[in-house]
BALOBA-1460 file (C-alpha; in Angstrom, 3 decimals):
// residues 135
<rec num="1" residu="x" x="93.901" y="86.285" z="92.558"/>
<rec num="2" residu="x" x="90.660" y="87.689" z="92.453"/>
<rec num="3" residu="x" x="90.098" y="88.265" z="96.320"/>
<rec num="4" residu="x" x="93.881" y="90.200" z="95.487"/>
<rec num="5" residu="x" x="91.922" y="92.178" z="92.622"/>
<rec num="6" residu="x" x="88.375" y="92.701" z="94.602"/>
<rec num="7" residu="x" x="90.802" y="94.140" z="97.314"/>
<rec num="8" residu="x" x="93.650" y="96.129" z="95.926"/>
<rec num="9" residu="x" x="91.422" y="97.745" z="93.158"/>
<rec num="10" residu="x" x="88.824" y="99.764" z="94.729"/>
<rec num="11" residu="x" x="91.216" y="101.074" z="97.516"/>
<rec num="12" residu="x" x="93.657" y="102.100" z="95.205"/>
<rec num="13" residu="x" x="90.712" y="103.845" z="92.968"/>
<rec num="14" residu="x" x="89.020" y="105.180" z="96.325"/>
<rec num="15" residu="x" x="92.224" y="106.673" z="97.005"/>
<rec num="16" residu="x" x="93.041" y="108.321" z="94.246"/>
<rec num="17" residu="x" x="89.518" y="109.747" z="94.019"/>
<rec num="18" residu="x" x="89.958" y="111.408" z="97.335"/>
<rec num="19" residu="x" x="93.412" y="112.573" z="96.025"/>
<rec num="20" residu="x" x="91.570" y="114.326" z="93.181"/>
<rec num="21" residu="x" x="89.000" y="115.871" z="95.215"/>
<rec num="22" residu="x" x="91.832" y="117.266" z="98.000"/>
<rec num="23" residu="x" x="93.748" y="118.423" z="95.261"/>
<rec num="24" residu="x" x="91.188" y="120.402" z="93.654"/>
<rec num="25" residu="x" x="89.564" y="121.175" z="96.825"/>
<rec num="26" residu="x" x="92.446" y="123.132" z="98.093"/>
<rec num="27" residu="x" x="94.581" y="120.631" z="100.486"/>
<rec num="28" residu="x" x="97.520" y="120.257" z="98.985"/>
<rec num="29" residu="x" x="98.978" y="118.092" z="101.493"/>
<rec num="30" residu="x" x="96.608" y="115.994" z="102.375"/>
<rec num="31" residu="x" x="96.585" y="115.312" z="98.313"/>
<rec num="32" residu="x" x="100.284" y="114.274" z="98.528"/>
<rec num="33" residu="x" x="99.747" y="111.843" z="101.290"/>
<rec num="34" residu="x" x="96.877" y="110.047" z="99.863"/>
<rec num="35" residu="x" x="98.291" y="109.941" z="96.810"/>
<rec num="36" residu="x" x="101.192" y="107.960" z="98.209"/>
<rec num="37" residu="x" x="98.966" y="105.474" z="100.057"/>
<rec num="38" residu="x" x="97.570" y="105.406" z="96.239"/>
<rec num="39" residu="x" x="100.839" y="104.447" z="94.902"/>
<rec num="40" residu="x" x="101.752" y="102.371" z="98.248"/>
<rec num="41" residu="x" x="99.045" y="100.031" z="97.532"/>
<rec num="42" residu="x" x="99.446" y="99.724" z="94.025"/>
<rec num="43" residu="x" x="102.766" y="98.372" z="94.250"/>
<rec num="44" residu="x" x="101.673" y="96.569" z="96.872"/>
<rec num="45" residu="x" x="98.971" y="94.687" z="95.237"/>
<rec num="46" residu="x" x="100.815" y="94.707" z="91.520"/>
<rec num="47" residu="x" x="103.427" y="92.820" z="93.291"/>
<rec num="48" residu="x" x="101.456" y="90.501" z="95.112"/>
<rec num="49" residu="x" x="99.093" y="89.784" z="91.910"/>
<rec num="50" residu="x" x="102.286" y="89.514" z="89.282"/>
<rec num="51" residu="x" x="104.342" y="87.468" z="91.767"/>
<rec num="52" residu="x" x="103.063" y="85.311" z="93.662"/>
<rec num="53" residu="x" x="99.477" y="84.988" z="92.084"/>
<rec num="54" residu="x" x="100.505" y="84.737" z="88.666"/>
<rec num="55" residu="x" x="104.044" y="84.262" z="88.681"/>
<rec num="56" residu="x" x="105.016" y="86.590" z="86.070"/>
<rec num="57" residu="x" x="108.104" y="88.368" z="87.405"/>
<rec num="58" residu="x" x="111.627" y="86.755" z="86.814"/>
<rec num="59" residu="x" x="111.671" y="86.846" z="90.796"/>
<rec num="60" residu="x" x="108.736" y="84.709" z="91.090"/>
<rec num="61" residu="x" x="109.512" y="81.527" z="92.996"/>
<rec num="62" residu="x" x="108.324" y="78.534" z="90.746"/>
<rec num="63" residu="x" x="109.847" y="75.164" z="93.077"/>
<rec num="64" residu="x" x="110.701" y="74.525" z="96.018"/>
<rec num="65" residu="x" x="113.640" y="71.709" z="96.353"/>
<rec num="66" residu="x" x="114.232" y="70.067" z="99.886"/>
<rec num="67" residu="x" x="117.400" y="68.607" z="100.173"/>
<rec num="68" residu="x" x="119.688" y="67.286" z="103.681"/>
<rec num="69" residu="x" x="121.566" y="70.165" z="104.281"/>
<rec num="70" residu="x" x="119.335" y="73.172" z="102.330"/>
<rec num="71" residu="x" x="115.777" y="73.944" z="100.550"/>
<rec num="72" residu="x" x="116.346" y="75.504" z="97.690"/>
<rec num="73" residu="x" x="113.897" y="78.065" z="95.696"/>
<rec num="74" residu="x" x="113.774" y="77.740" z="91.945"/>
<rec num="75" residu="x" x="112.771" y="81.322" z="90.454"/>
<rec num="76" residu="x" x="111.167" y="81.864" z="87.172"/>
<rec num="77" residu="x" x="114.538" y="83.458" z="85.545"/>
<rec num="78" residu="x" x="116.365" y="80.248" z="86.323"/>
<rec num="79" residu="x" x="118.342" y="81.666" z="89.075"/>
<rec num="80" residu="x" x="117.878" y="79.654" z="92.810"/>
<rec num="81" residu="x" x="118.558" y="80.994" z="96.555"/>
<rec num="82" residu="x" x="119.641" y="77.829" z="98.592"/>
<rec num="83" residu="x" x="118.311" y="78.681" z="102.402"/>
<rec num="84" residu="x" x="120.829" y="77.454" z="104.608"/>
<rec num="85" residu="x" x="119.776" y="78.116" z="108.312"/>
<rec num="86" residu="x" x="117.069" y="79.354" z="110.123"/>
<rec num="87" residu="x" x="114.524" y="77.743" z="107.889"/>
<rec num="88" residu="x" x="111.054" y="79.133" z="109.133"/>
<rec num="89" residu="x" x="107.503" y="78.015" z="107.761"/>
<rec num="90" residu="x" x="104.689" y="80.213" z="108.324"/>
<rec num="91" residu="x" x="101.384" y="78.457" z="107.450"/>
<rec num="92" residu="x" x="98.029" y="80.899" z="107.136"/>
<rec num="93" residu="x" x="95.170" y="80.507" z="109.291"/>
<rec num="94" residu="x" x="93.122" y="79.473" z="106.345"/>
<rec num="95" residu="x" x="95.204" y="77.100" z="104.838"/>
<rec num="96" residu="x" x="95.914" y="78.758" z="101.399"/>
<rec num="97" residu="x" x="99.059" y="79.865" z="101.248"/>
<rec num="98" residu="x" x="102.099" y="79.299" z="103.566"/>
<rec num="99" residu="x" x="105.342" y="81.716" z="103.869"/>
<rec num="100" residu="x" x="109.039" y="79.948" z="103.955"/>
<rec num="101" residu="x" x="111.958" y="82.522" z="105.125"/>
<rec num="102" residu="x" x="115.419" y="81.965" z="105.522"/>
<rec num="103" residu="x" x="118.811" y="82.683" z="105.872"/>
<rec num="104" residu="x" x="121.038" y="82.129" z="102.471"/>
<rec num="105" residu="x" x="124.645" y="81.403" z="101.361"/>
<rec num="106" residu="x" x="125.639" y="85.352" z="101.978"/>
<rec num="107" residu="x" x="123.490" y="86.094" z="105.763"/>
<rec num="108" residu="x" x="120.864" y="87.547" z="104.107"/>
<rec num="109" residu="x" x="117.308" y="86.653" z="105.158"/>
<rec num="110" residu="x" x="115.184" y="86.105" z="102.403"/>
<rec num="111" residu="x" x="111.029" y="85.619" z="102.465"/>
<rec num="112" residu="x" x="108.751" y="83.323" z="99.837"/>
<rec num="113" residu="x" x="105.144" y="82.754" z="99.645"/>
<rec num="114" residu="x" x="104.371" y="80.217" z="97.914"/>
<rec num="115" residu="x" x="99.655" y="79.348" z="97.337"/>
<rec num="116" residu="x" x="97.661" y="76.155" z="97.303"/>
<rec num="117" residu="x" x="97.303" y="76.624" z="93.218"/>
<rec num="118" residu="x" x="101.400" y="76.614" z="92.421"/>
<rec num="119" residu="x" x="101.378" y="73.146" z="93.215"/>
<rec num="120" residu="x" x="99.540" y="70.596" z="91.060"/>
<rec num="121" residu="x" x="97.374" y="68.802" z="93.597"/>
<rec num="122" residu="x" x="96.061" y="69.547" z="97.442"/>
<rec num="123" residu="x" x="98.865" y="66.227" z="98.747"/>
<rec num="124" residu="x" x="101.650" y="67.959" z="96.929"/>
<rec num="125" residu="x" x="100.964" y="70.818" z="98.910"/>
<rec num="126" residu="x" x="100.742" y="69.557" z="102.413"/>
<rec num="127" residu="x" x="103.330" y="67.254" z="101.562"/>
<rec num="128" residu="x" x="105.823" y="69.844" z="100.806"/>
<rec num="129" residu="x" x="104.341" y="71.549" z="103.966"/>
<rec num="130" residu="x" x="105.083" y="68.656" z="106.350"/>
<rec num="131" residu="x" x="108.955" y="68.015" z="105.011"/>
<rec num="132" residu="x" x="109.932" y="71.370" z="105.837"/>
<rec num="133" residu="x" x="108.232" y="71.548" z="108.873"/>
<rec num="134" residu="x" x="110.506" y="68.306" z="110.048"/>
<rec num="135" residu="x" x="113.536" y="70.158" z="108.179"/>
């Protein structure tokens, strides 16, 4: 979460500084697309932080359930998305964090991230790693 913070942080406050000195400076328009990179990265980095670092959204995914015929993803509101076909895992370079997408019950491809710290030790992690890589 911090790396998150150290990045999203100063570019959105760099941003917004430049948007402040365009707007008063006389560009206009260069104001008004800075100031949506501003709010781009915000977002951005508020949803990154809130949902997958912290997991404070209702759309957070909290578990991960691995089953014969689907995985299922447990969020924090209670509600689950059973991924039925096409089940991809997308491990990071670095070994952190890896990415599980999906099709569901309706067609629709959904995307989860899910970090090393969600899970309570380093074997629960690879572990979950290696059964849906044989999925």
């Amino acid at each position: 979460m911090m790396w998150d913070l150290l990045l999203y942080v100063p570019t959105v406050i760099a941003l917004l500084s430049m948007v402040a000195k365009l707007w008063y400076g006389g560009d206009v328009s260069l104001a008004y697309l800075f100031s949506f990179l501003a709010c781009f990265f915000f977002i951005a980095g508020a949803n990154r932080i809130l949902k997958t670092r912290l997991m404070i959204l209702p759309n957070a995914p909290v578990a991960i359930e691995i089953g014969g015929q689907a995985t299922r993803v447990l969020m924090r509101n209670g509600d689950s998305v059973e991924l039925l076909k096409d089940l991809r895992v997308f491990p990071d370079y670095s070994g952190r964090s890896f990415g599980l997408a999906g099709l569901d019950k309706s067609g629709q491809r959904v995307q989860f991230v899910f970090h090393k710290g969600q899970f309570r030790s380093v074997q629960d992690f690879q572990e979950i790693q290696r059964l849906l890589k044989t999925h």
